[in-house]
N, C-alpha and C positions, 0 to 999 in steps of 0.2 A: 504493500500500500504506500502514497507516495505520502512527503512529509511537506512542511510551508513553513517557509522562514520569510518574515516580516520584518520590514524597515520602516519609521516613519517616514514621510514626504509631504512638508510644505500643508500639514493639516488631514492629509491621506495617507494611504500605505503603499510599498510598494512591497509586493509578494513573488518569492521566486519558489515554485511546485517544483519540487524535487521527486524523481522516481528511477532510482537507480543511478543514471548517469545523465539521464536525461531531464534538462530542468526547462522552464517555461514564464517568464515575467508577468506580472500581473499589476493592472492597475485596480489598487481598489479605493474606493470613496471614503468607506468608514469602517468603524469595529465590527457592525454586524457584516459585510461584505468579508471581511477576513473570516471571522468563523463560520460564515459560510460556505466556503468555499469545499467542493463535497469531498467525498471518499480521503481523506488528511488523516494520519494518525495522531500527528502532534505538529503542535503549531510554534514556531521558536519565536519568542516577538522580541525587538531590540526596544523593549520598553517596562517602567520598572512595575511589578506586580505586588508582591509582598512591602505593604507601608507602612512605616513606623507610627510609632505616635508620636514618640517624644526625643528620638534623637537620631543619630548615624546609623544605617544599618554597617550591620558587621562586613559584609558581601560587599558595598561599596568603598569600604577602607580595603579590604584586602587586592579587589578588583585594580586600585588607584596604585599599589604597589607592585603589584603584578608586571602593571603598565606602566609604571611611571622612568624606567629608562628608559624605553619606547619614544618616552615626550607624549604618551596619548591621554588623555584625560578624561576620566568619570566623573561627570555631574553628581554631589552628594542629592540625595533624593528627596523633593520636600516631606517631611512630614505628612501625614494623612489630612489632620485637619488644615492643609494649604486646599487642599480638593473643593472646599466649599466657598471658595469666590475666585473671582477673574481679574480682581486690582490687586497690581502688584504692590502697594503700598498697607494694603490690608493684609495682602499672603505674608509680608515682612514681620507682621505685628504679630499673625498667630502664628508663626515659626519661633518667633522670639518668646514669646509665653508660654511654647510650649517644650522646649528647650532649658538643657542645662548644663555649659552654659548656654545664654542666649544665641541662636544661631540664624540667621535670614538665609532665603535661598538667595541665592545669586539672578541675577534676569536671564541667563540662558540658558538654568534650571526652571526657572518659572514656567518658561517658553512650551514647557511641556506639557504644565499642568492640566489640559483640556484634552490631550490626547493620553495622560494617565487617567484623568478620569472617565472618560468614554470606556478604554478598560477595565475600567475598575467594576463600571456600573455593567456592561456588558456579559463580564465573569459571573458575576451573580454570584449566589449561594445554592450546596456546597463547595467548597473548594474541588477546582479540576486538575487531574495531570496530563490534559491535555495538553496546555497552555501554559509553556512556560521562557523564563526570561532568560533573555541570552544576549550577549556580547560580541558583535563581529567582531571589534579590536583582540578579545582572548580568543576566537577562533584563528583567526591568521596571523598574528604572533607566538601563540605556544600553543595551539593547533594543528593548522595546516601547513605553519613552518614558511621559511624564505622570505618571510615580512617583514622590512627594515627602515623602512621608508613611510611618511605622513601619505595620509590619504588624500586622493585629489592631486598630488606632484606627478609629475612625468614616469618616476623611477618608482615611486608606490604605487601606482597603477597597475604597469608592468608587474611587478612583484604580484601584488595580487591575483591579476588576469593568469600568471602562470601557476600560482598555489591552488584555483579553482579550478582550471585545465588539469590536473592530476585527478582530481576526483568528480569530476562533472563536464556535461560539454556545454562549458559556461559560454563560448564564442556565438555559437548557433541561438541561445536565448536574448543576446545582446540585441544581435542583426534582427530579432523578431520581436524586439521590448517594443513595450508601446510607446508609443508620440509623446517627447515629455519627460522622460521618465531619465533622469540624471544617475552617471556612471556611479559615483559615490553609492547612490543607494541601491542601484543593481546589485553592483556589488556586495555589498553587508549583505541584503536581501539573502543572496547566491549562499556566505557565509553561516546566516544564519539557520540557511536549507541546511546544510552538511552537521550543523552543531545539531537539528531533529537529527537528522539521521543516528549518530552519535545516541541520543538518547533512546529512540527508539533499538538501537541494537546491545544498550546497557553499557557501551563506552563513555559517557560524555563523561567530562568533567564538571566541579560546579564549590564556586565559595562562598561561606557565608558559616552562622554557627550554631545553623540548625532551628532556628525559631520562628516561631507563625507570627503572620500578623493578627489585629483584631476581628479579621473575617477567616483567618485560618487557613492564608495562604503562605508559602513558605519565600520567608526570605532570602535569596540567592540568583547567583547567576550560572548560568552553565554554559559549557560551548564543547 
């Protein structure tokens, strides 16, 4: 059965169907478009699912080490209660109150907050292991391997296009991506197809320190 690895895009998603070798780009509009998407075993999303309440999850500090020779960078994850407004000046205030110490998300952590909550609200209850959060950056860095280079450069591109070409026929879904649809997030997309596959076959990797959130979803990443 094939697997779907999910990137965000500009308030949409971009989905690459993985089956076998053979992958397929997908443009989708929203969260329900993603989980719908039929016969999928498991769905990888490069978005964060298990929310804190009240401070750092463990999975993004270890994530941010993992990566940080790299130069790639993980957004700390707002808080849960940032989920329930759209002003960033308000998100700042209940981050900080609910923080210890006091901590604000950043604005290009904020930026997210409408596409974590569509997830959020989407997942429902109870918790699924359908659906789980993944990291293109720890896929093709200590994954897929030969990853050296920032995303979006000349020389990282390459690098990528060739760490996906081992295990997918990443070239053929490019030439067939839809209208629109930017190399960057093909790519993760493609990435985060391979990290399903990975879990569906009981290889994946995944950090974090084992703890659910308030709806009993588990904090972590895998690839």
């Amino acid at each position: 059965m094939a697997v779907l690895g999910v990137d965000g895009w500009r308030g949409a998603w971009v989905g690459a169907l993985l089956d076998g070798r053979a992958v397929r780009l997908l443009a989708l509009p929203d969260v329900a478009a993603v989980l719908a998407v039929p016969e999928v075993s498991v769905v990888a999303i490069d978005m964060p699912i298990g929310l804190s309440e009240d401070g750092v999850r463990a999975c993004d500090v270890a994530a941010r080490k993992l990566l940080a020779a790299a130069g790639s960078s993980v957004f700390p994850t707002p808080v849960r209660g940032v989920l329930a407004t759209d002003d960033y000046a308000e998100a700042r205030a209940i981050s900080r109150a609910a923080t210890d110490p006091p901590r604000a998300p950043s604005a290009q952590a904020f930026q997210l907050v409408r596409s974590i909550r569509a997830l959020d609200d989407a997942l429902g209850e109870p918790p699924t292991d359908r659906v789980v959060e993944v990291h293109p950056e720890l896929a093709f860095r200590l994954g897929l391997g030969g990853v050296t280079d920032r995303k979006g450069t000349a020389r990282g591109t390459v690098q990528r296009l060739r760490a996906l070409r081992a295990v997918m026929d990443v070239e053929e879904a490019l030439a067939e991506a839809p209208a629109g649809v930017p190399m960057i997030d093909a790519l993760d997309a493609c990435a985060a197809a391979w990290s399903a596959q990975r879990l569906v076959a009981g290889s994946a990797e995944c950090v974090g320190d084992g703890t659910t959130d308030s709806r009993g979803r588990p904090m972590r990443i895998c690839w």
